[in-house]
N, C-alpha and C positions, 0 to 999 in steps of 0.2 A: 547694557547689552546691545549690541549690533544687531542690524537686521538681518543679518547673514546668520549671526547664531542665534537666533529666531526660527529662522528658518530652517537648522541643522536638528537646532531643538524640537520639533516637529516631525523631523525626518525621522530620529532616532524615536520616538513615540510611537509615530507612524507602525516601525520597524518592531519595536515590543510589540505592541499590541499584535501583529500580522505572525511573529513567529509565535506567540503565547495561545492566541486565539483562534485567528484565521486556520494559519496550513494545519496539515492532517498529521505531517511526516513524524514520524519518530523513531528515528534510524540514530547510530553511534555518531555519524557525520552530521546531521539535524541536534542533534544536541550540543555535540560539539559546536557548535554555530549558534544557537542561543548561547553559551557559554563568552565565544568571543567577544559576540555583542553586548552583553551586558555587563562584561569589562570593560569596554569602549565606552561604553556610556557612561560609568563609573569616570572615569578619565577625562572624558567631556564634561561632566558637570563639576569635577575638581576644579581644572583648569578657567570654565567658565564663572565659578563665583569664587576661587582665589583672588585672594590682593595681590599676593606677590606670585604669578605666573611661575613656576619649575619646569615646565616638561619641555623636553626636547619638542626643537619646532618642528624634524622630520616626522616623531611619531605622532604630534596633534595635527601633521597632514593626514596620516594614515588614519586615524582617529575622526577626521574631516569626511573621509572620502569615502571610507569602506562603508557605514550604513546606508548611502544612499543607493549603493551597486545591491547591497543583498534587501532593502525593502522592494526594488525591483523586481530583482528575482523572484520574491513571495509572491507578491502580488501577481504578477503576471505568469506564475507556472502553471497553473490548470487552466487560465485562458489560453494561453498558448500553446499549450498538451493541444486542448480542445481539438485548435484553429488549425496543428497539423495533420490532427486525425482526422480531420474534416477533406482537407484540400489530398488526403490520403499518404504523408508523410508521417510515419512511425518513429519513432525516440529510440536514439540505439543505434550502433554502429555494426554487433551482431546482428548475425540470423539466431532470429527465433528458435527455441527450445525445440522440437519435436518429437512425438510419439510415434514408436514403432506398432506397426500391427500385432503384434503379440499383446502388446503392454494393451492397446487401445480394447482388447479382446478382454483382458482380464479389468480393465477399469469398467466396462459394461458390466460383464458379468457384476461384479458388487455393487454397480449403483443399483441394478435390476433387482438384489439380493436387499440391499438396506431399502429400497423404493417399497418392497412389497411388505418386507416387517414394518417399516414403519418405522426406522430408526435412523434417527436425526446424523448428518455428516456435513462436512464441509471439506473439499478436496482443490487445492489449489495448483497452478500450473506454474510456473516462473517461465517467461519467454525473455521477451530485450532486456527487461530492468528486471538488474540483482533482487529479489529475496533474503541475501545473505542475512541483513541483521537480523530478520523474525527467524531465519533458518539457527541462526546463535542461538536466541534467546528460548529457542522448545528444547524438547527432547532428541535427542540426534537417531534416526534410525538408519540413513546408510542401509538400507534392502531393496532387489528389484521388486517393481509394483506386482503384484500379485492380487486375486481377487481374497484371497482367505486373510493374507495380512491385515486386507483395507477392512475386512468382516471384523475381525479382532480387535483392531485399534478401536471401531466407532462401536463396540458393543456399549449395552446402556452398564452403566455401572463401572466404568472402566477406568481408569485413571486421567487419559488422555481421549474418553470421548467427546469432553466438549468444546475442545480447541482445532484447528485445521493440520490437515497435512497439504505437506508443502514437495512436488514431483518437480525434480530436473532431470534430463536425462533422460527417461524413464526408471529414477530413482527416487525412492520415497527418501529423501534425506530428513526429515521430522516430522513429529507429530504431537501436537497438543501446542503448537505455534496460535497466537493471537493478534486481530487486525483489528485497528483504529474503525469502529465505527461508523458509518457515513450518518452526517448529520442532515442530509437532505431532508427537506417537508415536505415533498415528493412519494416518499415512503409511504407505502399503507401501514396502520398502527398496526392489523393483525402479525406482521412479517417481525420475528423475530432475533435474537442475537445471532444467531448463525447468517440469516440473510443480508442483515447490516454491516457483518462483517467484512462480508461478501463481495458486497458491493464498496463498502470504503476500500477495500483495499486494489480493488477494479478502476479508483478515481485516482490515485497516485502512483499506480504502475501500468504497466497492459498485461498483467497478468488474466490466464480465464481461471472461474471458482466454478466447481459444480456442486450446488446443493442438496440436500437431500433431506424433505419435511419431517420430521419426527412426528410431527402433527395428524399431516397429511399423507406423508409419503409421495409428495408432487418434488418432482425432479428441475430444478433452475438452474441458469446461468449468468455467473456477473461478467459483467467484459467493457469495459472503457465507460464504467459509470452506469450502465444499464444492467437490468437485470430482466431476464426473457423468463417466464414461469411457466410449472405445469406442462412440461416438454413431453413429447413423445418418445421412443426409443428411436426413431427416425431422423427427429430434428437435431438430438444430442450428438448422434451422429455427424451431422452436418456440421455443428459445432465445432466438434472436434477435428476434424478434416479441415473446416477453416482456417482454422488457427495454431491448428497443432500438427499441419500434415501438410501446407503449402510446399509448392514444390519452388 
């Protein structure tokens, strides 16, 4: 064995382990890409302990070349998300999703409505980065946001109360939609599936989620990996205006 596939052999390790373990993503496009890769790897380890060599040399170039470009990618996607949110560069070549004043009226009105009962919600926004595949994988609902809808969907005992809904447009287009977890240590242990939710899915898109305690009835927001708790009817505001009303 050469030290060069020594070293491809690593890459490609490298590259299991980071799409198996590391990332969060689990989108039709994210699967499909484990999928490729551990064909290619399959074909790298033929070709590397066969006697007698078969494969076309174009495709053990491509076989060569392609894991090293996508364990990069892994590795360095939320460092790099991070790094442009930081210097104030957002991911995305759209404008952002936006909420009209009507819509932003009735999405108060229910968070104000499930805050006081006390009944648990998770309400998500899709801005730059697609939603689409968790928008597939729920229940389609295709209705404008309304406060009596959003009351309905999260009642306790409901079908589709303990998964999120998911607003574009100002369309609730599903509900009963579920996000990857954030596995932070960061987390307080009190904070539950909903807020974990919350927040994982707040690390791999710039989606905002707005919370709502079932516990407590304490009103939060996830947004680029942070999570702001126990919000005022003032601050959610703001919230929302920031992110969902930039001009």
């Amino acid at each position: 064995m050469e030290n060069y596939d020594i070293i491809l052999l690593n890459i490609y390790l490298l590259t299991i382990f980071s799409l198996v373990v590391r990332a969060k993503i689990n989108t039709a496009t994210y699967r499909v890409l484990k999928l490729v890769v551990f064909l290619m790897f399959g074909v790298f380890i033929y070709e590397l302990f066969s006697n007698v060599p078969s494969i076309d040399n174009r495709v053990m170039m491509i076989v060569r070349i392609i894991p090293a470009f996508v364990v990069f990618l892994v590795l360095v996607h939320s460092e790099f998300k991070s790094m442009m949110d930081f210097i104030g560069i957002k991911s995305g070549l759209k404008a952002s999703n936006t909420i009209e004043e009507a819509s932003k009226t009735e999405l108060l009105h229910a968070i104000d409505y499930l805050s006081r009962h006390k009944i648990g919600a998770i309400i998500t926004f899709e801005r730059s980065t697609s939603l689409q595949d968790y928008i597939e994988n729920a229940f389609q609902i295709e209705a404008p946001l309304s406060s009596e809808l959003l009351g309905s969907i999260f009642m306790p005992k409901t079908p589709l109360h303990d998964g999120a809904i998911i607003i574009k447009d100002n369309i609730i287009k599903c509900a009963g939609a579920y996000f990857p977890p954030s596995e932070s240590s960061k987390i307080p242990k009190y904070l539950g599936s909903r807020h974990r939710a919350g927040i994982g899915i707040s690390e791999i898109t710039d989606s905002l989620t707005v919370i709502v305690s079932e516990e407590s009835g304490q009103v939060s927001v996830a947004i680029n990996g942070y999570l702001d708790q126990d919000l005022s009817h003032e601050s959610l505001v703001l919230y929302l205006e920031k992110y969902l009303q930039q001009n």
